[in-house]
Biotite code that builds the C-alpha atoms (Angstrom):
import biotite.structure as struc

atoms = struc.array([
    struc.Atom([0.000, 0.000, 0.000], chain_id="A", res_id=1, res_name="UNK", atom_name="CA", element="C"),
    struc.Atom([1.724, 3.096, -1.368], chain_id="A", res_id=2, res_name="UNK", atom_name="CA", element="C"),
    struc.Atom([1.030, 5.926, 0.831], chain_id="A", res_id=3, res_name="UNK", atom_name="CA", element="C"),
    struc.Atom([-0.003, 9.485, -1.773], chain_id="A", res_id=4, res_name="UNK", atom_name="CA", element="C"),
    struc.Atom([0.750, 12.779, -0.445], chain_id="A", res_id=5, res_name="UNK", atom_name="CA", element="C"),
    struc.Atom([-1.914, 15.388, 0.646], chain_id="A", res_id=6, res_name="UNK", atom_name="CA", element="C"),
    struc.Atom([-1.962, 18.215, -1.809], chain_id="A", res_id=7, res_name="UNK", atom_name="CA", element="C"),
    struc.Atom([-1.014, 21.540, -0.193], chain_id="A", res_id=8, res_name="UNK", atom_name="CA", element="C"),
    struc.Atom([-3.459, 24.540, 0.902], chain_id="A", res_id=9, res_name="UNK", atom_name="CA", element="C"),
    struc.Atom([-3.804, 26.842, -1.778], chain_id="A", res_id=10, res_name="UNK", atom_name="CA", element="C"),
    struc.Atom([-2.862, 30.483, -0.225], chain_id="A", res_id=11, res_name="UNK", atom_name="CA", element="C"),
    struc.Atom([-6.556, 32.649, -0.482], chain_id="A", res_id=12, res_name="UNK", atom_name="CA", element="C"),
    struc.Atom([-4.916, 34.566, -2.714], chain_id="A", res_id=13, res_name="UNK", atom_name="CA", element="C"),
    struc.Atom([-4.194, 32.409, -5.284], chain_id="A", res_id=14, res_name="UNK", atom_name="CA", element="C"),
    struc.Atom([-7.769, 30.235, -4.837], chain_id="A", res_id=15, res_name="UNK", atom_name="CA", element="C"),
    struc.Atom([-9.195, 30.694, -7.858], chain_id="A", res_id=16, res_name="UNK", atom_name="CA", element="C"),
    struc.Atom([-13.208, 30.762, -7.894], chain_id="A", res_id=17, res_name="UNK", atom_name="CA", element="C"),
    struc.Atom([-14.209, 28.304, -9.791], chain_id="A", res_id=18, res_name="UNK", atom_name="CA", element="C"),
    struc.Atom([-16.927, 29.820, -12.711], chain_id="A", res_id=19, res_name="UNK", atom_name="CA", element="C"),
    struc.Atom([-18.957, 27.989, -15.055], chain_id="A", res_id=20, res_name="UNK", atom_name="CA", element="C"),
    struc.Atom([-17.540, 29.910, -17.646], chain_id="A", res_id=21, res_name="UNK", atom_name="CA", element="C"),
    struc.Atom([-13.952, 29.265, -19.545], chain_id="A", res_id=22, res_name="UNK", atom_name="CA", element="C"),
    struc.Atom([-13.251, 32.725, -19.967], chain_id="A", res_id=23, res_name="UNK", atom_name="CA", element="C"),
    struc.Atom([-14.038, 33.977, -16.376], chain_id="A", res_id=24, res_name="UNK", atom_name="CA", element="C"),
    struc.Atom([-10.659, 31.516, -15.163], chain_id="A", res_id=25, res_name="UNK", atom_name="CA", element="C"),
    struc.Atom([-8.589, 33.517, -17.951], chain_id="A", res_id=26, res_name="UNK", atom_name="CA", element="C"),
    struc.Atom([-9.342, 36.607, -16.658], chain_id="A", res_id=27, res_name="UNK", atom_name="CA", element="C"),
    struc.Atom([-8.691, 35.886, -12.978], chain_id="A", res_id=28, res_name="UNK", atom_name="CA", element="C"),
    struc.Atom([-5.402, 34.267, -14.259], chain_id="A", res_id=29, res_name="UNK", atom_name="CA", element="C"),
    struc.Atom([-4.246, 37.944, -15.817], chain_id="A", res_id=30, res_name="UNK", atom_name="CA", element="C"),
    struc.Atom([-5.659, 39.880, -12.692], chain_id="A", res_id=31, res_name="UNK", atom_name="CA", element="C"),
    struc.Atom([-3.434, 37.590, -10.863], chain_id="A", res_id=32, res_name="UNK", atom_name="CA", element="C"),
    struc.Atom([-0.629, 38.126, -13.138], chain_id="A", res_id=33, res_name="UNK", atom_name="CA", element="C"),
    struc.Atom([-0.613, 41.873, -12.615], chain_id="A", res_id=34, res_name="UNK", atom_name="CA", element="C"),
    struc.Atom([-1.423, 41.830, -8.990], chain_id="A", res_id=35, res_name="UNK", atom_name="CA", element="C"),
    struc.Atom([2.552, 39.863, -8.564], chain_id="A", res_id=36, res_name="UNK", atom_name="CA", element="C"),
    struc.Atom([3.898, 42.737, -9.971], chain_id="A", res_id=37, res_name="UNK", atom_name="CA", element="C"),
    struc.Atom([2.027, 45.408, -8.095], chain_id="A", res_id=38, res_name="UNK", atom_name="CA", element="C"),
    struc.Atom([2.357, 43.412, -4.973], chain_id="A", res_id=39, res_name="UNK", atom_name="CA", element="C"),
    struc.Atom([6.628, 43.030, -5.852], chain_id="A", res_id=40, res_name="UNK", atom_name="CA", element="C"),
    struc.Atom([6.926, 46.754, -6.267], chain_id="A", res_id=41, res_name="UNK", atom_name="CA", element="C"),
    struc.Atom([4.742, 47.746, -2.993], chain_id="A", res_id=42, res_name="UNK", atom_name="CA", element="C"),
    struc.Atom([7.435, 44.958, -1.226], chain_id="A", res_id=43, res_name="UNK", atom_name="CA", element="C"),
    struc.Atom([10.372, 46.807, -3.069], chain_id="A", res_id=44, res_name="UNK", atom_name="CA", element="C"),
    struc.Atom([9.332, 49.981, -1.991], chain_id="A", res_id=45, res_name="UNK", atom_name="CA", element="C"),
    struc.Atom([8.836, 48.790, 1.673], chain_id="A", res_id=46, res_name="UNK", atom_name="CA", element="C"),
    struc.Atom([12.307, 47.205, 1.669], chain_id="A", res_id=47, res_name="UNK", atom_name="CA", element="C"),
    struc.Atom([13.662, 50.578, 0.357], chain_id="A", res_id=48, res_name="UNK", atom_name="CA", element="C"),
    struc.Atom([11.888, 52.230, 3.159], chain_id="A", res_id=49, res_name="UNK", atom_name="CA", element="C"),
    struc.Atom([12.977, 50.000, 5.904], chain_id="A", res_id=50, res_name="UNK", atom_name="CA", element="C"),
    struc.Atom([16.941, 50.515, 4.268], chain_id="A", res_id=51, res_name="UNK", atom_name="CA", element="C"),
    struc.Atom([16.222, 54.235, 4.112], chain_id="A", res_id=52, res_name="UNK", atom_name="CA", element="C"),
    struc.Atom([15.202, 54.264, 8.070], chain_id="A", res_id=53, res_name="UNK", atom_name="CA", element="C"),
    struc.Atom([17.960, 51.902, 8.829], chain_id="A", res_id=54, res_name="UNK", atom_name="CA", element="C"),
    struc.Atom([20.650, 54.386, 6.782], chain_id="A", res_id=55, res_name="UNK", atom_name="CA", element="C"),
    struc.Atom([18.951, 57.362, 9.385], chain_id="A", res_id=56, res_name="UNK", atom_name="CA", element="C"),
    struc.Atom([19.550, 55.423, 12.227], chain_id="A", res_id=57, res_name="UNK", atom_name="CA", element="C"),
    struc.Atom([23.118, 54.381, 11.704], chain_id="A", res_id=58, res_name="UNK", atom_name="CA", element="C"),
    struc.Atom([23.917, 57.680, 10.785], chain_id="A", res_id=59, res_name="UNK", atom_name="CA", element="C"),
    struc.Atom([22.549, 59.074, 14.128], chain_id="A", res_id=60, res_name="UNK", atom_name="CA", element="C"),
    struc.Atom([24.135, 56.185, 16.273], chain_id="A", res_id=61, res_name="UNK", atom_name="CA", element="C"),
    struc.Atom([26.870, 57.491, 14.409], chain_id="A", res_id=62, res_name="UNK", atom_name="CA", element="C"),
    struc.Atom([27.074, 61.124, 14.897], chain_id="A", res_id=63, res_name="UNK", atom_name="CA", element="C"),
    struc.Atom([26.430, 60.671, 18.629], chain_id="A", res_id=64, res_name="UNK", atom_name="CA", element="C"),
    struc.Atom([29.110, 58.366, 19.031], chain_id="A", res_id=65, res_name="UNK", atom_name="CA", element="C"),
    struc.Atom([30.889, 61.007, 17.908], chain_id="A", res_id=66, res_name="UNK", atom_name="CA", element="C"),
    struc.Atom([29.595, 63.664, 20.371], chain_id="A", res_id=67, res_name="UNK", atom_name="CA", element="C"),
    struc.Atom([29.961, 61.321, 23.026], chain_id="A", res_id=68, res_name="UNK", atom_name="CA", element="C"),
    struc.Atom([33.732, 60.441, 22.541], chain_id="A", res_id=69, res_name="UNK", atom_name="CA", element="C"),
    struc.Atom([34.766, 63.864, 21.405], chain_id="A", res_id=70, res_name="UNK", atom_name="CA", element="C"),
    struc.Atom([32.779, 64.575, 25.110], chain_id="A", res_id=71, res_name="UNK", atom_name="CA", element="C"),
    struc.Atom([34.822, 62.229, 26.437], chain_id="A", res_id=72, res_name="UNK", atom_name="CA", element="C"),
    struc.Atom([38.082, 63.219, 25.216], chain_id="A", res_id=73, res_name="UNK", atom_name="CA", element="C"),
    struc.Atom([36.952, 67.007, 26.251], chain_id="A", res_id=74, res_name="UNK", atom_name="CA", element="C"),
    struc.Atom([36.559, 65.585, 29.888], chain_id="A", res_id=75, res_name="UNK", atom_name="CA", element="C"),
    struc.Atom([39.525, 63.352, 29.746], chain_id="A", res_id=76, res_name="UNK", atom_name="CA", element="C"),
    struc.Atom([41.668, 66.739, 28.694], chain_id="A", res_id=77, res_name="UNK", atom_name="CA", element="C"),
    struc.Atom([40.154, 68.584, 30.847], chain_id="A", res_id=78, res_name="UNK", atom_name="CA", element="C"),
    struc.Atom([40.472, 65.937, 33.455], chain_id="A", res_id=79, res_name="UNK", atom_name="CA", element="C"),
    struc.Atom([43.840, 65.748, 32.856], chain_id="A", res_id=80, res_name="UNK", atom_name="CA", element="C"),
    struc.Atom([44.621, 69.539, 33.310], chain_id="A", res_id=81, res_name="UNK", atom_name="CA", element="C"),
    struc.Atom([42.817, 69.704, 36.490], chain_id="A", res_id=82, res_name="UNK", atom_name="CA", element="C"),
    struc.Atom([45.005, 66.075, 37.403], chain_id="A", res_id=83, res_name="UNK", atom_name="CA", element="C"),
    struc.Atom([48.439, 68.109, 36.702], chain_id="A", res_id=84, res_name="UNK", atom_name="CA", element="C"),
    struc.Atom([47.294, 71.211, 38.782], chain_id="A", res_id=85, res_name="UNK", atom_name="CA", element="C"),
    struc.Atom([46.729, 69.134, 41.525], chain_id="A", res_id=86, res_name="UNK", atom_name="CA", element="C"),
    struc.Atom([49.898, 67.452, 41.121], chain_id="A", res_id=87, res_name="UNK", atom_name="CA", element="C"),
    struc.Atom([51.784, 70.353, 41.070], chain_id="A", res_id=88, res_name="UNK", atom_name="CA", element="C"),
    struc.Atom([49.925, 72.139, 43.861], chain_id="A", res_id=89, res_name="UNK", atom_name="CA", element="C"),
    struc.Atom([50.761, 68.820, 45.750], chain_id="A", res_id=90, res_name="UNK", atom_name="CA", element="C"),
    struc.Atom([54.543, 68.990, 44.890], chain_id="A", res_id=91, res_name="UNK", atom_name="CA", element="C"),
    struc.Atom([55.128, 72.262, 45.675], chain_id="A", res_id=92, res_name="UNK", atom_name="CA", element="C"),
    struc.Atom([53.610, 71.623, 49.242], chain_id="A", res_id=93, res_name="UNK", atom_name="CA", element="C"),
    struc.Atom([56.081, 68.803, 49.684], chain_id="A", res_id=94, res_name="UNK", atom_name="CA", element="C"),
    struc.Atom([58.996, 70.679, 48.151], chain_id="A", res_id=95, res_name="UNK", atom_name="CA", element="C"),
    struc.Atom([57.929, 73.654, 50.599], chain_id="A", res_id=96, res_name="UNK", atom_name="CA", element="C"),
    struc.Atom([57.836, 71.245, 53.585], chain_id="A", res_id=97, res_name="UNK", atom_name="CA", element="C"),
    struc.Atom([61.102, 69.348, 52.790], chain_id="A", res_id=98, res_name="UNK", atom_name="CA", element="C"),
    struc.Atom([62.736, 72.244, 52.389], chain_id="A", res_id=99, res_name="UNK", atom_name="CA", element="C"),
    struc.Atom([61.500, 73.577, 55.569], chain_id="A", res_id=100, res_name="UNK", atom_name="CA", element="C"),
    struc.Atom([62.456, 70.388, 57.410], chain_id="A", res_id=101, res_name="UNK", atom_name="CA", element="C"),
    struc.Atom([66.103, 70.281, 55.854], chain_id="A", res_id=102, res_name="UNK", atom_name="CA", element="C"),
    struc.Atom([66.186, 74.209, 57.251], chain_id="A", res_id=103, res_name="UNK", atom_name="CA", element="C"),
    struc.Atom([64.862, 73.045, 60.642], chain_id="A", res_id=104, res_name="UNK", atom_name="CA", element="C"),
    struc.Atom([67.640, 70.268, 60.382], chain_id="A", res_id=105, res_name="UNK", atom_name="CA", element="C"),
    struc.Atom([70.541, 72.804, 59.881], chain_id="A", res_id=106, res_name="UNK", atom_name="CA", element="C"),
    struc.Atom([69.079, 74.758, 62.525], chain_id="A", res_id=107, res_name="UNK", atom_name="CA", element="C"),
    struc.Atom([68.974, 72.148, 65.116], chain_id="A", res_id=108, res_name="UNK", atom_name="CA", element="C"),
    struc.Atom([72.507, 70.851, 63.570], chain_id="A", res_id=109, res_name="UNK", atom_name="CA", element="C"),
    struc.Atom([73.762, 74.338, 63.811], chain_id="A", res_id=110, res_name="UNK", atom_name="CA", element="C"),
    struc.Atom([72.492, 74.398, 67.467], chain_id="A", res_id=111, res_name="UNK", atom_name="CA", element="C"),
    struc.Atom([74.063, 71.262, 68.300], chain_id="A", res_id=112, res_name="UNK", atom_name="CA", element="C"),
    struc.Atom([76.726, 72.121, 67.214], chain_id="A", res_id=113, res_name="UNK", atom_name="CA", element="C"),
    struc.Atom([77.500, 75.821, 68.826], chain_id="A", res_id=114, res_name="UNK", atom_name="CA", element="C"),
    struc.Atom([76.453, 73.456, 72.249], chain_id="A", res_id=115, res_name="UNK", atom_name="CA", element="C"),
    struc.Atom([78.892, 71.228, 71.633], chain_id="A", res_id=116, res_name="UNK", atom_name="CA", element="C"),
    struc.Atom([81.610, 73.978, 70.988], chain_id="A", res_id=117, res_name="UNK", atom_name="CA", element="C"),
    struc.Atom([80.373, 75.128, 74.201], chain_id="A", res_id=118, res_name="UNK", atom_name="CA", element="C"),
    struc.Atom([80.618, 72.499, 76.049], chain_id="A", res_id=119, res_name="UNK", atom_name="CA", element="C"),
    struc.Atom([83.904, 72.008, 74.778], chain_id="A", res_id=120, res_name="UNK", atom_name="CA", element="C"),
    struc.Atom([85.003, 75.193, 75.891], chain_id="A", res_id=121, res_name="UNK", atom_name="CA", element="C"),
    struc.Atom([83.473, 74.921, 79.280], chain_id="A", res_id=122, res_name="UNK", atom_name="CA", element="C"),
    struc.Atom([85.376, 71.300, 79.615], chain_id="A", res_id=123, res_name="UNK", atom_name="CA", element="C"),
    struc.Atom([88.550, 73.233, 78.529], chain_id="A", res_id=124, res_name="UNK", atom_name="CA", element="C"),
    struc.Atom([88.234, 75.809, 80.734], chain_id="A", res_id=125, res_name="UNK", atom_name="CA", element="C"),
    struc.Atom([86.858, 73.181, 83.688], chain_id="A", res_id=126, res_name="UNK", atom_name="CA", element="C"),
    struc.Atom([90.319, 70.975, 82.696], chain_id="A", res_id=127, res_name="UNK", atom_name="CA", element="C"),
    struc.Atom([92.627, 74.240, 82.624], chain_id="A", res_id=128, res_name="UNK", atom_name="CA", element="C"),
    struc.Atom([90.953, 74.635, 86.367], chain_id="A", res_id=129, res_name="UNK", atom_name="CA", element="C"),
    struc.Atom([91.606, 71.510, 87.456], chain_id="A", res_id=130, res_name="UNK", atom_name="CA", element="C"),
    struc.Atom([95.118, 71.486, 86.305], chain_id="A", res_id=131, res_name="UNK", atom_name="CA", element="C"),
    struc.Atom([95.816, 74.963, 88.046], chain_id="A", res_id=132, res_name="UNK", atom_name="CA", element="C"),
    struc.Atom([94.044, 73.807, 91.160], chain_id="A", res_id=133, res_name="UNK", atom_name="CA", element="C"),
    struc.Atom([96.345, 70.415, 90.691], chain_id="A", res_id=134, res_name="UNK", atom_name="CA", element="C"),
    struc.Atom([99.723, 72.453, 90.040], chain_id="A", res_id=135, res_name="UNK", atom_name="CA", element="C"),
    struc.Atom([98.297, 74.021, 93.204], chain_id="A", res_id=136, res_name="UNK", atom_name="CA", element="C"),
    struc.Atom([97.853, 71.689, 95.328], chain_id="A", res_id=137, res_name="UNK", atom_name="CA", element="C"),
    struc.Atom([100.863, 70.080, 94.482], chain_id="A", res_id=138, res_name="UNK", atom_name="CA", element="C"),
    struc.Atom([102.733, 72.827, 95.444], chain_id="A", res_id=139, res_name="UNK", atom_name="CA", element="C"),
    struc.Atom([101.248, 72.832, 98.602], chain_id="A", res_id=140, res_name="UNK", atom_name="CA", element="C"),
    struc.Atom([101.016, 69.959, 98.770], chain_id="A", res_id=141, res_name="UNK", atom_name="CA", element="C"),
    struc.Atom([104.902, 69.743, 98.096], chain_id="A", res_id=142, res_name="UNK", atom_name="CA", element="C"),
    struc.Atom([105.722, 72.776, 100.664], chain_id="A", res_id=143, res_name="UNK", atom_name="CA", element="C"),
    struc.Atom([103.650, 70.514, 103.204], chain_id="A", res_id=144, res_name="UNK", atom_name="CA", element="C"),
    struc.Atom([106.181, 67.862, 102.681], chain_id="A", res_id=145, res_name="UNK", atom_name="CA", element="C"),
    struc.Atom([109.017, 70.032, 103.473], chain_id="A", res_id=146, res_name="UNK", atom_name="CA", element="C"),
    struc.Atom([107.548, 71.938, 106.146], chain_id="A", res_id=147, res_name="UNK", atom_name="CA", element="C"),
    struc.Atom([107.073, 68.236, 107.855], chain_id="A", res_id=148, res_name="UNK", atom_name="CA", element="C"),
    struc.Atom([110.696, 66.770, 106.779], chain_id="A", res_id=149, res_name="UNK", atom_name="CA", element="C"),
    struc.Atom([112.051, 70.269, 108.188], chain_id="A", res_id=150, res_name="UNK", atom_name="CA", element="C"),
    struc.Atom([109.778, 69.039, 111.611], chain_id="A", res_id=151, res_name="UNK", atom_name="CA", element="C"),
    struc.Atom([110.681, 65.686, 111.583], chain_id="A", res_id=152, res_name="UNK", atom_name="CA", element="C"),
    struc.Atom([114.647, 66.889, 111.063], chain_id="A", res_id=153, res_name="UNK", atom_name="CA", element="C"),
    struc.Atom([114.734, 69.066, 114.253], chain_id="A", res_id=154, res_name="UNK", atom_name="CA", element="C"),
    struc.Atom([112.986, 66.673, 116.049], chain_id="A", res_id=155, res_name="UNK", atom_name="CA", element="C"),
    struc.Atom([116.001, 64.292, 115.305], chain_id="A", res_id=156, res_name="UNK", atom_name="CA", element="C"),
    struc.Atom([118.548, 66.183, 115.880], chain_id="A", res_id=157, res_name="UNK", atom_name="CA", element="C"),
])
C-alpha cells in the first residue's frame, strides 16, 4: 500500500473561484498576473523604506558616538589639566615642607653644634681649672712635705 501525499493549501490569494464559464478563469489568471507585480513593487518599496530608516539610524548612532567620545576626550583633557594642577599644587607643598624640614635640620645641627663647641670650651676651661688647682695643690702639697721633713729633722737632731 503506497502511501499518496496530501496536496497543499492553496494560499486565499491564489484560490481561484471556480466559474462555469472558460473565460471567467482567464481573466482571474491575468488579474493575478498583474497583482505579482504590483504586490513586488509595494514589497520593493517597503524594503527601500525600511533601508532608508535603517541608513537614518546608523547615521545618528553614528554622529552621537561622535559627540559622546569627542565629550569624552573634552573631559579626559580637561580631566587631565585639572590632574596636573593638583599634582603640582601637591609637589610644591612637599617641596615647601622638605625644604622647611632640611632648614629646621641645619638649625637644630647648627644648634648642636655651637652646644657642643660650648661644652667644649666649658670642659677646657673646667680641665685648665683643674690642672691649676692640681699644680696648686701640688705645690702645697709639696711645701707641706718640706715643712714636715724640716719638723721631723729638728725633732732628730
Amino acid at each position: 500500500m503506497a502511501f499518496r501525499k496530501k496536496p497543499k493549501k492553496v494560499p486565499e490569494t491564489f484560490q481561484l473561484e471556480e466559474r462555469e464559464e472558460p473565460m471567467g478563469r482567464a481573466e482571474e489568471m491575468r488579474n493575478l498576473c498583474q497583482e505579482i507585480p504590483a504586490s513586488f513593487d509595494a514589497r520593493m518599496k517597503r524594503v527601500a523604506d525600511i533601508k532608508r530608516e535603517t541608513a537614518e539610524l546608523l547615521k545618528g548612532f553614528q554622529r552621537d558616538l561622535r559627540e559622546k567620545a569627542a565629550e569624552l576626550k573634552r573631559f579626559l583633557s580637561n580631566s587631565e589639566a585639572s590632574r596636573m594642577k593638583d599634582f603640582r599644587v601637591m609637589h610644591q607643598g612637599i617641596r615647601a615642607r622638605h625644604e622647611e624640614r632640611s632648614r629646621e635640620t641645619a638649625d637644630l645641627m647648627n644648634s648642636l653644634r655651637r652646644g657642643s663647641e660650648q661644652r667644649a670650651r666649658e670642659v677646657g676651661n673646667m680641665l685648665g681649672g683643674f690642672r691649676r688647682a692640681q699644680k696648686a695643690m701640688a705645690s702645697h702639697w709639696q711645701g707641706l712635705a718640706a715643712g714636715m721633713a724640716k719638723r721631723r729633722a729638728s725633732f732628730a737632731r
